[in-house]
C-alpha positions in Angstrom: 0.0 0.0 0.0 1.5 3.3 -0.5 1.5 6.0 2.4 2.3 9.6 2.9 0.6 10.5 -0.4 -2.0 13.6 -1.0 -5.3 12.7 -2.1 -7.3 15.8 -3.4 -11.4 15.5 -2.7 -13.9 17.0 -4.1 -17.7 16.5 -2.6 -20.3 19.3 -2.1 -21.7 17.3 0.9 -19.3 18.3 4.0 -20.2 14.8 5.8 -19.1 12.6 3.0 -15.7 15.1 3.1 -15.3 14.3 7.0 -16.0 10.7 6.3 -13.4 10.3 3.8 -10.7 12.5 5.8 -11.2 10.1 8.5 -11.0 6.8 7.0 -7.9 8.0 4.3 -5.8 9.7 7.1 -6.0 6.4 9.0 -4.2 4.6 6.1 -2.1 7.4 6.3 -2.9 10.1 3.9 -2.8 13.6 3.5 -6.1 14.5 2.9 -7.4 18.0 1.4 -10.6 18.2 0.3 -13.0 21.3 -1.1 -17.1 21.8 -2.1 -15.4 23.3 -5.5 -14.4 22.3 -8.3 -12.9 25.5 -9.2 -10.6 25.2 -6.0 -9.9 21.5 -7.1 -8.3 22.0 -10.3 -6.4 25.2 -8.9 -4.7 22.3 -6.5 -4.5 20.4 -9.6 -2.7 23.5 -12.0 -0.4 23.6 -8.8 0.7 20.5 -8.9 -0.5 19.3 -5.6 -2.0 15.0 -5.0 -1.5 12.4 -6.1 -4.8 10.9 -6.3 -8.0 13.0 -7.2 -11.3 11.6 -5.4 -14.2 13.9 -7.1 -18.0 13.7 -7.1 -19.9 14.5 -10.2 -22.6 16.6 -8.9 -20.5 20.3 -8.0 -21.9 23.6 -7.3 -20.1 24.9 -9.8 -19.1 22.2 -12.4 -20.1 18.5 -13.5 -17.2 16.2 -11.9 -17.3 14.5 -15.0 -16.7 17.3 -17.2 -13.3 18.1 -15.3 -11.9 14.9 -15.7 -10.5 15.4 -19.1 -9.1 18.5 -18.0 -7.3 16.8 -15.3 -5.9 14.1 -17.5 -5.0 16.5 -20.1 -3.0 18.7 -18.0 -1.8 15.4 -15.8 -2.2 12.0 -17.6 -0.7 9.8 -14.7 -2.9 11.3 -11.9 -5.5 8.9 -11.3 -9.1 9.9 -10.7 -12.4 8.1 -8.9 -15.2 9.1 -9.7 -18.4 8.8 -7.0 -22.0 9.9 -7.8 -25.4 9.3 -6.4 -26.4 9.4 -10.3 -26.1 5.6 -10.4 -26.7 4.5 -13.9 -24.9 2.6 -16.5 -24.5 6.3 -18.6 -22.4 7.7 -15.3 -20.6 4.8 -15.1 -19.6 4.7 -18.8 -19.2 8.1 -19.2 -16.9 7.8 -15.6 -14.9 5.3 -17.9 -14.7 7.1 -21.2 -13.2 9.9 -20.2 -10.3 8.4 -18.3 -11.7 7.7 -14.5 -9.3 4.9 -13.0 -12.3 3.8 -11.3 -16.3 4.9 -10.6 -17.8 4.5 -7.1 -21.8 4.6 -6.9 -23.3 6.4 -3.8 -23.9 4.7 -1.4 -20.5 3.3 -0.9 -18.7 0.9 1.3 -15.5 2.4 3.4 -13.4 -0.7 2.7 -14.1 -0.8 -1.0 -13.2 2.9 -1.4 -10.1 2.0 0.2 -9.2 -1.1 -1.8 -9.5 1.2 -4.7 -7.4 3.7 -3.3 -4.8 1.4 -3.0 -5.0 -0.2 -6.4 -5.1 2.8 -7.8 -1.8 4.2 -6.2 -0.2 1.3 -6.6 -1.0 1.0 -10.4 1.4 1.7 -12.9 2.0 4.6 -14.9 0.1 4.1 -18.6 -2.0 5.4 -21.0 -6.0 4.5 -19.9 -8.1 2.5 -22.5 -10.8 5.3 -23.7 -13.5 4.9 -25.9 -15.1 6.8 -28.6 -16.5 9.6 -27.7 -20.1 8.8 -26.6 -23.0 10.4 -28.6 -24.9 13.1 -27.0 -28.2 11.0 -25.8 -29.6 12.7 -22.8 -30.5 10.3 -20.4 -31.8 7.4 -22.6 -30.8 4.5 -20.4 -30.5 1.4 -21.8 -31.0 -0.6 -18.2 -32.9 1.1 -15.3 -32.2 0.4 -11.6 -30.1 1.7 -9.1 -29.5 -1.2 -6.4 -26.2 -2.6 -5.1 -26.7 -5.5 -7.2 -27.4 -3.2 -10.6 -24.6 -0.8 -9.9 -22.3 -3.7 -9.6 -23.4 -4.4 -13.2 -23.0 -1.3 -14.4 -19.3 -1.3 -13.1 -18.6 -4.4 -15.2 -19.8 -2.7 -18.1 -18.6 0.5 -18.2 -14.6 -1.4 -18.5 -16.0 -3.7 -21.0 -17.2 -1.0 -23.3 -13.2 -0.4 -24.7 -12.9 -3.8 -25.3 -14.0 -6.9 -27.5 -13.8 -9.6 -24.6 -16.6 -12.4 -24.6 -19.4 -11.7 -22.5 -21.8 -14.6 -21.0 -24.7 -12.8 -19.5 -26.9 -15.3 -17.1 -30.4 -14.9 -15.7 -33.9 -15.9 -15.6 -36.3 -15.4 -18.3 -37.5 -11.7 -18.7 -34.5 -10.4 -16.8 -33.5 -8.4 -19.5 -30.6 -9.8 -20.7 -30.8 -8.7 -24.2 -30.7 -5.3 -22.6 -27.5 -5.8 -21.1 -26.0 -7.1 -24.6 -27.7 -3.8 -26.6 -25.6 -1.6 -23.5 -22.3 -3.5 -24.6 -23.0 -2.5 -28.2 -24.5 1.0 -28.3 -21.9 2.4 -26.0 -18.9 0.3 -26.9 -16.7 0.6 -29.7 -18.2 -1.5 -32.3 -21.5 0.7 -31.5 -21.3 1.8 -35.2 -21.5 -1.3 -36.6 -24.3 -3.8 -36.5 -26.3 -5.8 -33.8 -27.7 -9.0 -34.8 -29.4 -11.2 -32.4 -30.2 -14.9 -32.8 -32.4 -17.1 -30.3 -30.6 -20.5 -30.9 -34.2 -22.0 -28.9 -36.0 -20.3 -31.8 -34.5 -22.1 -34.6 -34.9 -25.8 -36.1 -31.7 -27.8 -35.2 -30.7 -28.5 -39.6 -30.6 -24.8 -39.6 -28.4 -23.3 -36.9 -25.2 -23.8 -38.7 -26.6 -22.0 -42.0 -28.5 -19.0 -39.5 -24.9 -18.9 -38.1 -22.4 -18.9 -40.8 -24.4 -18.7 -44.3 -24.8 -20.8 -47.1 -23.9 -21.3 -50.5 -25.9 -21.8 -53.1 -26.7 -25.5 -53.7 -25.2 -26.8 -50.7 -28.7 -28.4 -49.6 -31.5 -29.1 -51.0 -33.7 -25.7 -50.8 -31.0 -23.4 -51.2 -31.1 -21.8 -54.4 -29.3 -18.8 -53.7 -26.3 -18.0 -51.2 -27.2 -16.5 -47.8 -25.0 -14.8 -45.7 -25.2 -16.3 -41.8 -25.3 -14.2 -39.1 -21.4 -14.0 -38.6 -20.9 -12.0 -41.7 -24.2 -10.0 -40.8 -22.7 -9.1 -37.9 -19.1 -8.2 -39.1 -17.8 -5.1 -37.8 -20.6 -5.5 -34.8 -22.1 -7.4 -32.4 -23.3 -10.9 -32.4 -25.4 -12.1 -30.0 -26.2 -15.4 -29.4 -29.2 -15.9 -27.1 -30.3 -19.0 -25.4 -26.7 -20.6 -25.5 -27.4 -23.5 -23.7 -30.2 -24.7 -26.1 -27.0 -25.4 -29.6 -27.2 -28.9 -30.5 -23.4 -30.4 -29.8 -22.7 -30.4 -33.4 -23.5 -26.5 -34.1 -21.4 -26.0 -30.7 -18.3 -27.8 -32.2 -18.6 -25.8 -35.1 -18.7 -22.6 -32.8 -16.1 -23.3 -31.1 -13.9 -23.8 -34.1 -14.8 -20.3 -34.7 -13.9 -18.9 -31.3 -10.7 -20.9 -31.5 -9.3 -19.9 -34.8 -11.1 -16.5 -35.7 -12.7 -17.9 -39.0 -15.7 -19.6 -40.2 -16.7 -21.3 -43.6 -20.3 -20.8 -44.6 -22.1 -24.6 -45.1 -20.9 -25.8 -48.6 -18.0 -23.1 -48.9 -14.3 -23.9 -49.1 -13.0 -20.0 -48.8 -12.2 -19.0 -44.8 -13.8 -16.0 -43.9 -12.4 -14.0 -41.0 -15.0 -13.7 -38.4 -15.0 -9.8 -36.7 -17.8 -9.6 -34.1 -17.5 -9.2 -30.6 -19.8 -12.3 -29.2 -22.5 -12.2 -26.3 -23.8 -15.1 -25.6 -27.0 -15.6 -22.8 -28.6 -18.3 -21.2 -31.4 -18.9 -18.4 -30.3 -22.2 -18.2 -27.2 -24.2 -15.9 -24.7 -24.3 -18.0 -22.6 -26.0 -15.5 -25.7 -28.4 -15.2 -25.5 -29.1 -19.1 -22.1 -29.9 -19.1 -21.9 -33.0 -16.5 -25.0 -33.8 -18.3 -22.1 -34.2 -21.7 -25.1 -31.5 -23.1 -22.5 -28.8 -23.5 -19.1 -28.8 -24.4 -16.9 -27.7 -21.5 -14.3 -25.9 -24.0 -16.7 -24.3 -25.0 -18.1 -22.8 -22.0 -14.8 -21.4 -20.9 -13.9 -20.0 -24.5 -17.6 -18.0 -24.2 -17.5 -17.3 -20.0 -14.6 -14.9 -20.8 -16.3 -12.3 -18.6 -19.4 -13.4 -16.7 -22.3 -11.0 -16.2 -25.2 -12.4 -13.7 -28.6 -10.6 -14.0 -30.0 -10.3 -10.8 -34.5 -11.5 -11.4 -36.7 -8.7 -10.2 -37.1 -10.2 -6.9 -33.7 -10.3 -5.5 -33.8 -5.8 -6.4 -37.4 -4.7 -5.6 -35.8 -1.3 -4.6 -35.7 -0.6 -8.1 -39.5 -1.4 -8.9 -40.5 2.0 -8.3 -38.1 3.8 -11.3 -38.6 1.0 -13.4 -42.4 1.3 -13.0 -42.2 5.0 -14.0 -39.9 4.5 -16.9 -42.2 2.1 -18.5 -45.7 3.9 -17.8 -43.5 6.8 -19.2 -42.5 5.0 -22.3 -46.3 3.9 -22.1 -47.0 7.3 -22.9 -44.5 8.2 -25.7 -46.1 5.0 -27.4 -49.4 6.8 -27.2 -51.4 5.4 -24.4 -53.2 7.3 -21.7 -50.8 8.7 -19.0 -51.6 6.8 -15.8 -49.4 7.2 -12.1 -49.1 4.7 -9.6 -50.3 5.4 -6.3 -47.6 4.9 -3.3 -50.3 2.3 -1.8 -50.0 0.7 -5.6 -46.0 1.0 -5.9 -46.3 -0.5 -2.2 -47.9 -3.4 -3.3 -45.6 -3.8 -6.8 -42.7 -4.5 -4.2 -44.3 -7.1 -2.4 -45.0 -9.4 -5.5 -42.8 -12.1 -6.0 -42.0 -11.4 -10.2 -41.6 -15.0 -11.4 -41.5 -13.2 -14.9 -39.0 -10.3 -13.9 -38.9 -7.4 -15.5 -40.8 -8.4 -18.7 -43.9 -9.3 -16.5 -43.6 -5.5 -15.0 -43.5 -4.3 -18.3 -46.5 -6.4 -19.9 -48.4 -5.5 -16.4 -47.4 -1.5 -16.7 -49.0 -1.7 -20.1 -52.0 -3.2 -19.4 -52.9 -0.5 -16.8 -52.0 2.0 -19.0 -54.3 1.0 -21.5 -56.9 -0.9 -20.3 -58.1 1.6 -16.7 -60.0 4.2 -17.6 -58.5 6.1 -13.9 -55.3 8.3 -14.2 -54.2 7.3 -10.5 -53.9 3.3 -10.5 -54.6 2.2 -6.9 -53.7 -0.7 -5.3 -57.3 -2.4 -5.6 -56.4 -2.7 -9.2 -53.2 -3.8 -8.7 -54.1 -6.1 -6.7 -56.8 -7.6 -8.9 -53.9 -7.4 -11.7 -51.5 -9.6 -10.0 -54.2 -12.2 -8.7 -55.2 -12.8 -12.4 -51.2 -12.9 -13.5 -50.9 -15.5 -10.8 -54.3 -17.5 -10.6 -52.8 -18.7 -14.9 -49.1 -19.6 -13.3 -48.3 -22.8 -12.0 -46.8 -22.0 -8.2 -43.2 -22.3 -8.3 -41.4 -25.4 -5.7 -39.4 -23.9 -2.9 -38.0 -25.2 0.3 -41.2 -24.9 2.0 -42.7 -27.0 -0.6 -40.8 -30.1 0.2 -41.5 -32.7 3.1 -39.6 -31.7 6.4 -37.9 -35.2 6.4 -36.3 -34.8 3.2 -32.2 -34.4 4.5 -29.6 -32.9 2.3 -28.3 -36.3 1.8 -31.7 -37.3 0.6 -32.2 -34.6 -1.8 -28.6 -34.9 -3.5 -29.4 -38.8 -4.0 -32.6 -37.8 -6.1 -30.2 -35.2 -7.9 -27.6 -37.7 -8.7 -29.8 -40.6 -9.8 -31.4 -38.4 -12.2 -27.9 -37.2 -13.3 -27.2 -40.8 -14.2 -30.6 -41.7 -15.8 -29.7 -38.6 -18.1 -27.5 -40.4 -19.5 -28.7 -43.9 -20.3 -27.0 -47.0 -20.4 -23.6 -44.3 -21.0 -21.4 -43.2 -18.2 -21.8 -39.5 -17.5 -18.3 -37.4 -18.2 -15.3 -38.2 -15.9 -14.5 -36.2 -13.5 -17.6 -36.2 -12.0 -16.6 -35.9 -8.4 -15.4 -32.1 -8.5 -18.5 -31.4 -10.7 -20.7 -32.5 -8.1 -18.5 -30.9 -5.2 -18.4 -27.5 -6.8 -22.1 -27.9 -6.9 -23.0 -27.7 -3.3 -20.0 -25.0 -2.7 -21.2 -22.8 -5.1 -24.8 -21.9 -3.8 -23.3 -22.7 -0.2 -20.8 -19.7 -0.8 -23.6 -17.9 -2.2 -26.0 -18.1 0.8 -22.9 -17.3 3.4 -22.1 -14.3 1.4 -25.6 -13.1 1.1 -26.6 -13.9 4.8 -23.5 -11.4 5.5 -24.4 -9.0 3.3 -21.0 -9.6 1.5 -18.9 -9.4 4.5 -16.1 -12.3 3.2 -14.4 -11.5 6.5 -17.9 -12.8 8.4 -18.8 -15.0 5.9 -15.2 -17.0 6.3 -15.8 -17.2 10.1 -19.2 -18.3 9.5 -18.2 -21.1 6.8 -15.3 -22.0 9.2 -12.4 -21.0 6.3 -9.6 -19.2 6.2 -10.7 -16.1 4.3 -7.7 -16.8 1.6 -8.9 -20.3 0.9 -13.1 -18.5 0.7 -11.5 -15.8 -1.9 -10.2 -18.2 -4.3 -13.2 -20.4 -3.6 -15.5 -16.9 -5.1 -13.1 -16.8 -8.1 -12.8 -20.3 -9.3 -16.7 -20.8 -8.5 -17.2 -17.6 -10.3 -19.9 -16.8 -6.8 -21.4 -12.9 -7.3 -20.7 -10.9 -4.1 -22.9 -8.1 -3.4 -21.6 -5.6 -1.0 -24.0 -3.7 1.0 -23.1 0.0 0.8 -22.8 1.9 4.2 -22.2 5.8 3.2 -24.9 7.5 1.1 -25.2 11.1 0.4 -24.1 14.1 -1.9 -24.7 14.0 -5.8 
């Protein structure tokens, strides 16, 4: 870690300055802070820090708008970025213009300071930057502002300067297509093209030609060559939805594709260099699939390259309420009657379960706007809304739905004969024993983490690890932490 250095802070809000001289002078830093921004780029024309900590919201200029100053005048000062704007656009924008890192209000003390450290510690070099972004107001692609969003919009905002494989994971209706259309519009291949493809949508003899075209005569039926969705894509982004549902043999050929950067269209003999940047999605276990010999392991490392998790609606009801009024917003731009939400009605919107995420707010938002004749929904209506929605869904199984005698033992015996019956009279994959291991870690670590609100120190004790052997359990496992933020005020 390195000491005796001066970090410069900038924050309107005199708490959050007392907070952070507290907490960065006991690491031992020289800490001088200002409500200006004016007064923190004269420190900054003087010479003075090391490390700049800046909010965006200033009485006197958006933070974000000094940081290119700043790395104009002084390209090896590193800058963080905090705001209590917490959407993907501040986050990206943050990035773009040369933040080292971007901090959402509310913020935990510790994880400032581990990126305090990092960032002092870093080395000198140039910072990868973007295109500039286009002037779009604030169109935001994904709405939401809880711990477990904001941790998503960090991911994204340092994957927009690169080309890296994305996997995004999450339940049906999360919006995961959303999170694939961010990548594009604001990354660098955002002037090229986004084609989608839902590999559940599409007859198994004709996933290799959707993929990688056709020439003409190479089947019977095609009478003309047809370019796959590779070469559609070229220059853009591909995204492959529903991942888990490619047949083995269109997988092989995939992962030819990833492996050597070129494809040949069905009934070519010419290579044709494949540029797209690939995000891939699935609802399903991919992990599940491949002790199943479903899904080729090779290729689920070649396409988990960078792992997104989309939290379902349930596990961030905080954010019900914005994503409400977006969409009864949107509701109106598309024409319908302009209807609000009563706080009795938001009330209840945050106590339904959302077994169909986001897309079931969305359908439900739309049916109020244009099927209530009342500008003020209330919660009678919402009410009868969601007892409708429910009455045609078959109630999910949960722990409480299972017989009390059923042990752990038990249930993993059910889960293992089935694995076997998968397969036949065949063998399922070697190796089976640290597949089914990594199994019960995984949501084990999970549940620790979240029972401790992401405390690893807590969730060690509580696990009875050392907290070493629990943080390279997270990373091999790939297990989402969510940290509970602690400070929260300012802009």
């Amino acid at each position: 870690m390195s000491e005796g250095t001066t970090i410069l802070v900038a924050d309107d809000d005199r708490a959050i300055r007392t907070v952070l001289h507290q907490a960065l002078g006991r690491q031992g830093h020289t800490v001088r802070s200002t409500g200006t921004a004016s007064t923190l780029w004269q420190w900054i024309q003087e010479g003075e820090g090391q490390l700049v900590i800046t909010d965006v919201v200033m009485p006197d200029e958006n933070g974000l708008d000094l940081v290119p100053r700043i790395r104009k005048l002084r390209p090896d000062l590193r800058i963080i970025v905090m705001s209590a704007q917490s959407t993907l656009l501040t986050a990206v924008r943050a990035t773009e213009r040369g933040a080292f890192e971007y901090l959402p209000k509310p913020f935990d003390l510790n994880e400032l300071i581990s990126v305090v450290n990092r960032a002092l510690s870093a080395p000198a070099a140039s910072m990868p930057r973007t295109a500039a972004l286009p002037d779009e107001g604030e169109r935001l692609p994904l709405i939401g502002r809880s711990p477990a969003m904001q941790e998503i919009y960090r991911t994204l905002a340092r994957l927009m300067a690169t080309d890296l494989t994305v996997m995004v994971t999450g339940e049906s209706g999360a919006g995961k297509e959303l999170v694939a259309r961010a990548l594009h519009d604001y990354g660098k291949r955002r002037k090229g093209p986004f084609i989608a493809l839902n590999m559940a949508a599409i007859p198994r003899e004709l996933i290799e030609s959707e993929l990688f075209g056709h020439e003409r005569g190479a089947f019977t039926g095609a009478v003309q060559r047809s370019a796959g969705k590779f070469e559609q894509a070229s220059g853009g982004t591909l995204f492959l939805d529903e991942i888990g549902d490619m047949p083995p043999e269109a997988q092989t050929r995939l992962l030819r594709v990833l492996q050597e950067g070129e494809y040949m269209t069905v009934g070519g003999r010419t290579p044709i260099k494949a540029n797209v940047r690939i995000v891939a999605a699935t609802h399903r276990d991919l992990r599940r699939l491949i002790q199943q010999g479903l899904f080729r392991e090779d290729l689920y490392y070649r396409l988990n390259v960078v792992p997104i998790r989309l939290p379902p609606l349930r596990e961030r009801l905080d954010d019900i309420p914005e994503l409400a009024n977006h969409y009864l917003q949107a509701a109106t731009t598309d024409g319908l009657p302009t209807k609000v939400l009563s706080p009795e009605a938001m009330a209840r919107l945050k106590q339904h379960r959302w077994p169909g995420n986001v897309r079931e707010l969305v359908n439900l938002v739309r049916r109020l706007s244009a099927l209530y004749s009342e500008e003020i929904i209330g919660v009678e209506t919402i009410e009868a809304e969601l007892a409708d929605a429910m009455s045609a869904v078959e109630p999910a199984s949960s722990p409480a739905d299972m017989p009390d005698d059923v042990s752990l033992a038990d249930a993993v015996d059910r889960h293992l004969q089935s694995m076997f019956a998968a397969h036949g009279d065949r063998l399922p994959p070697d190796g089976m024993y640290d597949r089914v291991i990594s199994e019960v870690e995984r949501p084990l670590l999970a549940l620790a983490l979240g029972a401790t609100r992401g405390n690893q120190l807590r969730a060690a004790r509580l696990l009875g690890l050392n907290r070493n052997t629990l943080r390279k359990k997270i990373k091999d496992l790939d297990v989402p932490v969510v940290r509970t933020p602690q400070v929260r005020r300012g802009g």
